[in-house]
BANU-164574 format. One record per residue: x, y, z of N, C-alpha, C, O in turn; residue in one letter. Coordinates in steps of 0.001 Angstrom, whole numbers, padded with zeros to 6 digits, always signed. Each point is the difference from the previous one (the first is absolute). Layout:
BEGIN
XYZXYZXYZXYZa ...
This chain:
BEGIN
+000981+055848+125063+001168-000871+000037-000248-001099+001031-000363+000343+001126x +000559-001883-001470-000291-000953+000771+000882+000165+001319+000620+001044+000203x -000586-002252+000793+001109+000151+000608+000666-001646-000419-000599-000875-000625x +001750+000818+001087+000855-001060-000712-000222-001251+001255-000087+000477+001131x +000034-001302-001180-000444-000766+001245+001375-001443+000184-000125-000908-000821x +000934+000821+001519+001335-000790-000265-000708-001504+000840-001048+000076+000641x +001793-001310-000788-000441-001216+000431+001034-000237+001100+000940+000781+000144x -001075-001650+000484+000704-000300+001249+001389-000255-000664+000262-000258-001175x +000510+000396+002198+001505-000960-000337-000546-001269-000584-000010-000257-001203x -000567-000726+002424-000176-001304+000160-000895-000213-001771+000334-000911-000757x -001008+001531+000538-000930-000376-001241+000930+000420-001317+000032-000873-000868x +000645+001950+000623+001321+000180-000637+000774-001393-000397+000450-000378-001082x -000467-000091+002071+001668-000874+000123-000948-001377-000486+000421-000761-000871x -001625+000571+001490-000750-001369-000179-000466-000215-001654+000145-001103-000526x -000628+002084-000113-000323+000503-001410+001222+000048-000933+000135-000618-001056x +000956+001688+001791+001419-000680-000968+000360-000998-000299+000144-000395-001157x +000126-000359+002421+000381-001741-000347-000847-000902-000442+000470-001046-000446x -001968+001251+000468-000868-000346-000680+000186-000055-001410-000342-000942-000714x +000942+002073+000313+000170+000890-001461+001090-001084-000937-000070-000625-001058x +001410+000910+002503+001103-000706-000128-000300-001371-000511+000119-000444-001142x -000490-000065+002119-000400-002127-000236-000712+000259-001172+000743-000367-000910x -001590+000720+000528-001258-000248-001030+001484+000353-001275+000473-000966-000599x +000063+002317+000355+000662-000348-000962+001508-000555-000420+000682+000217-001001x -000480-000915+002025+001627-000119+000537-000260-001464+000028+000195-000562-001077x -000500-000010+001837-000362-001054+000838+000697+000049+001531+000743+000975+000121x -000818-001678+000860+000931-000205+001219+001099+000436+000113+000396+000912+000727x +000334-001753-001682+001397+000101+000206+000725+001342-000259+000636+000735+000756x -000968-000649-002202+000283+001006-000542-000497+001591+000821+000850+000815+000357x -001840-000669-000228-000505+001062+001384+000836+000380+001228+000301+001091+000482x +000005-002508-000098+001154+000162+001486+000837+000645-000681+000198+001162+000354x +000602-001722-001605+001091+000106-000485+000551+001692-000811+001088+000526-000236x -002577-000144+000024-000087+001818-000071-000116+000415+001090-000128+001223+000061x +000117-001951+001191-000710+000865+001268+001692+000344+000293+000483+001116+000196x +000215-002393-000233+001252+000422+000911+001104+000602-001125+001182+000135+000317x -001636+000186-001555+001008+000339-000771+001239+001330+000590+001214+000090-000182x -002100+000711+000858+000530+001499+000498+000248-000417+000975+000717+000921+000391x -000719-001943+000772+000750-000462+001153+001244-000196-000395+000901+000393+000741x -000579-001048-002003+001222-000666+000265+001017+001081-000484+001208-000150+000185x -001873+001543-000980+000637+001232-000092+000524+000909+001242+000925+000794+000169x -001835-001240+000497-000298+000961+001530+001443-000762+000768+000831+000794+000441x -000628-001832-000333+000609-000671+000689+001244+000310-000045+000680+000310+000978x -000197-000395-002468+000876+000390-000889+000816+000958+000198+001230+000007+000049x -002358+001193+000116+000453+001111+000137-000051+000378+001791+000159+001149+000414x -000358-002106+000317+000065+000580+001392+001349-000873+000154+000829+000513+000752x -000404-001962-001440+001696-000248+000428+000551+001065-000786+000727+000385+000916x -000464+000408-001837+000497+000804-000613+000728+000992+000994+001186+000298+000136x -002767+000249+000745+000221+000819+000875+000910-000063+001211+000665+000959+000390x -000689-002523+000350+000496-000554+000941+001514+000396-000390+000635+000857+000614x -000086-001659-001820+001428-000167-000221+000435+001681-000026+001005+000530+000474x -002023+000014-001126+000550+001695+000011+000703+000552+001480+001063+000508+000357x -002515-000997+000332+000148+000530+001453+001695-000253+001064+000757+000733+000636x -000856-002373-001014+001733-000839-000022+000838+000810-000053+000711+000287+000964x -000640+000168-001943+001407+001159-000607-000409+001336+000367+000771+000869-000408x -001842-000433+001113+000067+001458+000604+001123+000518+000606+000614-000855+000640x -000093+002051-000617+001225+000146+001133-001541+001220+000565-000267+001091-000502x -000482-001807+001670-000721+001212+000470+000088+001079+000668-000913+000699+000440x +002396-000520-000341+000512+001621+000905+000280+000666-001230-000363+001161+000190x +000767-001256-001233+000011+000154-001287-001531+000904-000509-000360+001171-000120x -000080-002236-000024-001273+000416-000898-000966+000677+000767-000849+000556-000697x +000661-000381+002328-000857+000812+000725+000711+001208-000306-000594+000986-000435x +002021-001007+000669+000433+001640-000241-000047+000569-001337+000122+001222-000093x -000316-002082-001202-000268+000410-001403-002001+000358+000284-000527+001063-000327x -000077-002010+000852-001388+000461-000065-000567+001091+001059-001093+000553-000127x +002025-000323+001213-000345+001244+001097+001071+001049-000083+000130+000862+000870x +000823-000973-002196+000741+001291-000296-000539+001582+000035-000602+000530-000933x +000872-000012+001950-000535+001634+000107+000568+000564-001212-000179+001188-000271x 
């Protein structure tokens, strides 16, 4: 059985976007890069406004209920 031999981060990421541009072009590449940012983002104001409306004497005694 061989052994499996992995590539750097740095050569990973340089070879992807390589991958990316060659079949994307520029724009389009950035424009898949940040697609899941603007999900991420999304979902971290989601979180914020949640946090807003916590009553947190409330919900510590629902999550540390003996």
């Amino acid at each position: 059985m061989s052994q499996a031999k992995y590539m750097s981060e740095e050569v990973v990421i340089k070879k992807a976007m390589n991958a990316l541009i060659k079949e994307l072009g520029p724009v389009e590449a950035l424009r898949f890069i940040n697609i899941s940012k603007k999900k991420r983002l999304e979902s971290v104001m989601r979180h914020r406004k949640w946090q807003k409306l916590l009553d947190n004497e409330q919900f510590l005694a629902e999550v540390f209920e003996n």
